[in-house]
C-alpha positions as CSV (number, residue, x, y, z in Angstrom):
1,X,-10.9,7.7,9.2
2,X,-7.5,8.0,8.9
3,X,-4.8,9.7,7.4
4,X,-1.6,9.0,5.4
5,X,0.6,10.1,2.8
6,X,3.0,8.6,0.2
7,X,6.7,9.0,0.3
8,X,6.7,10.6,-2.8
9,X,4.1,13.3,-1.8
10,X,7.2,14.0,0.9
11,X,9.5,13.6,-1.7
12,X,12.1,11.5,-0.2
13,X,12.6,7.6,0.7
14,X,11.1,5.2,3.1
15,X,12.7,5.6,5.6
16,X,12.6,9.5,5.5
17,X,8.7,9.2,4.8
18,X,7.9,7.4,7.8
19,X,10.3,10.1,10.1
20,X,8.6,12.9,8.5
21,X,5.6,11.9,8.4
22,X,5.6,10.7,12.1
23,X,6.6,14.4,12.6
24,X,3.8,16.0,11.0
25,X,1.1,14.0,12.7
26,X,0.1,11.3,9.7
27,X,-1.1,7.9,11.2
28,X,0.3,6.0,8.5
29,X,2.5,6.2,5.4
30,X,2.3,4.3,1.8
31,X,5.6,3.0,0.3
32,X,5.7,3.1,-3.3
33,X,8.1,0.2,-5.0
34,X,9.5,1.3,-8.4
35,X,10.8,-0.4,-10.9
36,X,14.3,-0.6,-9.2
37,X,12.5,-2.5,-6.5
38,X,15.9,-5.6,-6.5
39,X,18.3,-3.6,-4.8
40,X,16.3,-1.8,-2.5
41,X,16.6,-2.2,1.3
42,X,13.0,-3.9,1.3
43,X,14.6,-6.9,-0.9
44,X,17.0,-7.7,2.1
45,X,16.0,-9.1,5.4
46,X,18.4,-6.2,7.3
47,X,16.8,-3.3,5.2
48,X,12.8,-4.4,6.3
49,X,14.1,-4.5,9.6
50,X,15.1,-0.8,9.5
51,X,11.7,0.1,8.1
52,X,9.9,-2.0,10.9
53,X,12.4,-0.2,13.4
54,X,11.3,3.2,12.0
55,X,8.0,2.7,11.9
56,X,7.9,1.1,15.5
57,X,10.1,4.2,16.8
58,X,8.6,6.8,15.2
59,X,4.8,5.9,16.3
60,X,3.9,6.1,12.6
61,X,2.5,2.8,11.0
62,X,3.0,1.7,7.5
63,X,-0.7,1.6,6.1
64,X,0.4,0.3,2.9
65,X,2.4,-0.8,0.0
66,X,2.1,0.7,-3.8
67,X,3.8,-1.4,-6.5
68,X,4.2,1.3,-9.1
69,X,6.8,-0.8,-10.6
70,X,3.6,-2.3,-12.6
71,X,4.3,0.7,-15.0
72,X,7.3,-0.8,-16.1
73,X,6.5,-4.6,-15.0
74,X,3.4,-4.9,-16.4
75,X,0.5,-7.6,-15.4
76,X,-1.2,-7.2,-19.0
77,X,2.1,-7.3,-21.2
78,X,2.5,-9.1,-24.1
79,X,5.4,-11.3,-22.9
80,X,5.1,-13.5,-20.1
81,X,8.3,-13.1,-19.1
82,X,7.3,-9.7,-17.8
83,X,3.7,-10.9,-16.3
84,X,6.0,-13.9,-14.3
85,X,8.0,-11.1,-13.0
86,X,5.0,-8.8,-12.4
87,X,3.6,-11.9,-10.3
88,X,6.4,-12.6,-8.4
89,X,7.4,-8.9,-7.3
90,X,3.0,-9.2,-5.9
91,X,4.0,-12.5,-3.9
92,X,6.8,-10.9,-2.5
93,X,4.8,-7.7,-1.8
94,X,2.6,-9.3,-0.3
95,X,4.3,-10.8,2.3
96,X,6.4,-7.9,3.0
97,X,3.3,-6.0,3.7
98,X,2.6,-8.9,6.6
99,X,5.4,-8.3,7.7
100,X,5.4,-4.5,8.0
101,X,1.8,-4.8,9.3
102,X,0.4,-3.5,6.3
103,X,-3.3,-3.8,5.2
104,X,-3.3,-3.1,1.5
105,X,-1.2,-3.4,-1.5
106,X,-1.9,-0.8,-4.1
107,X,-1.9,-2.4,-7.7
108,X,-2.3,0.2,-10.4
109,X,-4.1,-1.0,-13.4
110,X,-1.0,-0.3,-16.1
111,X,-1.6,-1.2,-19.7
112,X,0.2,-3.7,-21.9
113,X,1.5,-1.8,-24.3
114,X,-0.1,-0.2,-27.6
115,X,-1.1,-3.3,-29.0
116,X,-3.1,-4.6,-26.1
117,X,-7.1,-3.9,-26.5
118,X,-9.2,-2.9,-23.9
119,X,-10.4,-6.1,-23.4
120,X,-6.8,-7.9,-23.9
121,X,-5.7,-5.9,-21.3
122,X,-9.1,-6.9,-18.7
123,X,-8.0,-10.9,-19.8
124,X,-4.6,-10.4,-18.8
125,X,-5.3,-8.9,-15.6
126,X,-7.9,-11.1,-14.5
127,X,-5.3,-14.2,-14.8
128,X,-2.4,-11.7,-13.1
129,X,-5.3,-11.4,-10.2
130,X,-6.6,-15.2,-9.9
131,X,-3.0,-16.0,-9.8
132,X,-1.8,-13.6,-7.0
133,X,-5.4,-13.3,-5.0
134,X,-5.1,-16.7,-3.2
135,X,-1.2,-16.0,-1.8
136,X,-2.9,-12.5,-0.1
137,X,-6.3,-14.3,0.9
138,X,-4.0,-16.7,2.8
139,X,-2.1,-14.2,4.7
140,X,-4.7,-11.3,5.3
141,X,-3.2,-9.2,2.6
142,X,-5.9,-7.0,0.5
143,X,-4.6,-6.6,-3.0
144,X,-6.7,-2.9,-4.4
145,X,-6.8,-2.0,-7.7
146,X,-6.7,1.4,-8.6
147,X,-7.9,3.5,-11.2
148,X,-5.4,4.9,-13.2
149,X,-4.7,6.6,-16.4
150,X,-3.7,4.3,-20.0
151,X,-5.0,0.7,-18.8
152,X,-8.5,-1.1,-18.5
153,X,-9.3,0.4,-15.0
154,X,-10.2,4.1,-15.3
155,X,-13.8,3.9,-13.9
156,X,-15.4,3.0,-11.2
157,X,-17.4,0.5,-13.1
158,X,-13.9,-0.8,-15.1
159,X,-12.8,-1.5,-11.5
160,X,-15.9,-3.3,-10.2
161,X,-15.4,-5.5,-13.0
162,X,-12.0,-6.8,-12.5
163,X,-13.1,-7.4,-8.9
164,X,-15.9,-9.3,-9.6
165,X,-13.9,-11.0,-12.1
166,X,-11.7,-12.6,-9.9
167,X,-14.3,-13.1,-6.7
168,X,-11.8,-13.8,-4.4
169,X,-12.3,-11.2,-0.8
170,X,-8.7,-10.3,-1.1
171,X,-9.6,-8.4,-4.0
172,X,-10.5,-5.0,-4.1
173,X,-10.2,-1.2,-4.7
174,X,-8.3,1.5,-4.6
175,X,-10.2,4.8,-5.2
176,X,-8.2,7.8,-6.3
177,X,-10.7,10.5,-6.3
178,X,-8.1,13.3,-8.2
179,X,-8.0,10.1,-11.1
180,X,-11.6,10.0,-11.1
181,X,-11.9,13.5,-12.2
182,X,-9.1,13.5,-14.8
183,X,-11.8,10.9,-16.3
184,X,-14.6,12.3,-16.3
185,X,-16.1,10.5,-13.3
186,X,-18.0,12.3,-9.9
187,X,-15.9,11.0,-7.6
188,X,-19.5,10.8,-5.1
189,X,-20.8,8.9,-7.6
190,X,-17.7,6.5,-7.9
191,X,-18.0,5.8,-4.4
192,X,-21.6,5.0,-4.1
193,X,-20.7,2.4,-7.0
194,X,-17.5,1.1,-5.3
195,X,-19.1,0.8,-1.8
196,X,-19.2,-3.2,-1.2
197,X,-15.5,-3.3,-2.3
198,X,-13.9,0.2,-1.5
199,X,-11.0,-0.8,0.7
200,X,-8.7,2.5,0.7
201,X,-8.7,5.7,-0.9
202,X,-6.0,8.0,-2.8
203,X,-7.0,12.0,-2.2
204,X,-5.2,14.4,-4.3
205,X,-6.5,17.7,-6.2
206,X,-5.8,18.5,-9.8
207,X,-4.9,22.0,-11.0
208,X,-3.6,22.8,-8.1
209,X,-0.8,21.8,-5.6
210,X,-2.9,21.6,-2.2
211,X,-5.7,20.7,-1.4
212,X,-8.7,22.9,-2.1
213,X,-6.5,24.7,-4.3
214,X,-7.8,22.7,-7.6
215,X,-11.3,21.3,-9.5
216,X,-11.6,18.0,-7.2
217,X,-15.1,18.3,-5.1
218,X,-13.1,17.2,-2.2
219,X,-16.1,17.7,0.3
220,X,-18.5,15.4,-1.4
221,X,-16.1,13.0,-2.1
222,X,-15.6,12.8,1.6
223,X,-19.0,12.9,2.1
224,X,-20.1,10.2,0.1
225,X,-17.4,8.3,2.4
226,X,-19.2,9.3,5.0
227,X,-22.9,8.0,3.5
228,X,-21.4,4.7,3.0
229,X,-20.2,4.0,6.5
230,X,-16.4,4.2,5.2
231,X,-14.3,4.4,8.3
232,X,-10.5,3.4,6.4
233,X,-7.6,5.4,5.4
234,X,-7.1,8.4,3.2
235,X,-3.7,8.5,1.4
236,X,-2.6,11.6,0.3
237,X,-1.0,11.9,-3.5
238,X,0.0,15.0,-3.2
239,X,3.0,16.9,-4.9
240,X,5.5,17.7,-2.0
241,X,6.1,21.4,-3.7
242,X,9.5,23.1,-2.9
243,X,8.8,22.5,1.0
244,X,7.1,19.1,1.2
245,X,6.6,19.9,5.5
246,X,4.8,22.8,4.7
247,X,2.8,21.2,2.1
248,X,2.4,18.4,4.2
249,X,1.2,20.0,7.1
250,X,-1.3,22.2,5.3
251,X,-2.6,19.3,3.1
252,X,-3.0,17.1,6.7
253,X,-5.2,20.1,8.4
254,X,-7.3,21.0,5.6
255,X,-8.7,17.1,5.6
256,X,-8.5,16.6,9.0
257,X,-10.9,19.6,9.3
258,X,-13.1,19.2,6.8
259,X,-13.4,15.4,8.3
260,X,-14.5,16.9,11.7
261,X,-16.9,19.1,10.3
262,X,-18.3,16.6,8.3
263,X,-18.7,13.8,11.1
């Protein structure tokens, strides 16, 4: 397997996410796009080429894209103004992550506001998916819905369903095993579910700030990876702390360990 990290969890930009974690030893980084996503230097042609660049330099590839602007741009909202714009910032996504060499596109399962049902909300996303699933099945783009906190997707079994629901191979998910816990859900058990459509997975602890420091059953998480023949990239969501290199560096050896021992 391998192992990434979000620019957040370094708490700076792209572009310092990719030189830092080059530095530390990460294979790859995920790029989160918020809701300011129009006047950042992935909107112009000169600004991808300086994240290409850095990425190229640096020896440090960019695994994927996250479009956490979906908290604010929401697939399942009420207006369709908003769900145009919410399919149109995926299109472009999509084919920026071609571009970069990216493999997966992080969608996070956002609600549509208070008065969209559970079942509104699984409509809505379903179109938002058949809509934007052919553009990424045409250019080798996997689109992974995550499982998040407020929408129709907290469970590994909400999840399968929106992935079934489309039945398109471009299609599906994004396992954050720190999520799964805040739900209620065994993480080992939420894999073994997930198997036939886990593409990439989020590791993070909860109630604490590295890893092993919390509740998440880290190990079996892993190895239930490991029973399923799962051989693609862990992302780290980890808080960056007051010294996101340290925190980094720690968070990278602790898996990277445990990952050895296990194999």
């Amino acid at each position: 397997m391998k192992i990434g990290i979000r620019n957040g969890s370094l708490g700076t930009d792209w572009l310092g996410a990719i030189g830092m974690a080059a530095e530390l030893g990460y294979d790859g980084v995920e790029l989160d796009i918020n809701a300011e996503y129009a006047s950042s230097i992935m909107w112009t042609a000169e600004g991808r080429g300086q994240i290409i660049e850095k990425a190229r330099n640096s020896g440090c590839e960019i695994a994927s894209l996250c479009i956490g602007a979906y908290w604010t741009i929401s697939p399942a909202s009420a207006e369709e103004a908003v769900r145009n714009e919410a399919a149109e910032l995926a299109t472009s996504a999509i084919a920026f992550a071609a571009e970069f060499g990216a493999r997966w596109i992080l969608l996070p399962i956002t609600p549509g506001g208070d008065e969209c049902d559970h079942e509104t909300c699984v409509e809505r996303w379903l179109e938002h998916t058949a809509r934007v699933a052919p553009v990424a099945e045409d250019i080798g783009v996997q689109l992974c819905l995550e499982n998040v906190g407020r929408g129709c997707g907290k469970l590994a079994g909400d999840l399968l369903r929106l992935v079934q629901g489309t039945d398109n191979p471009a299609v599906g998910v994004y396992y954050d095993i720190g999520n799964a816990i805040a739900f209620g859900e065994d993480p080992a058990e939420g894999i073994g579910q997930l198997a036939d459509v886990l593409r990439i997975v989020h590791v993070k602890d909860r109630e604490g700030d590295l890893l092993g420091d919390g509740v998440v059953p880290i190990r079996a998480a892993m190895e239930a990876l490991e029973a399923i023949g799962y051989d693609g990239y862990l992302v780290l969501e980890t808080p960056p702390t007051d010294d996101a290199m340290s925190a980094g560096a720690r968070n990278l050896e602790y898996l990277r360990t445990m990952l050895e021992d296990i194999s």
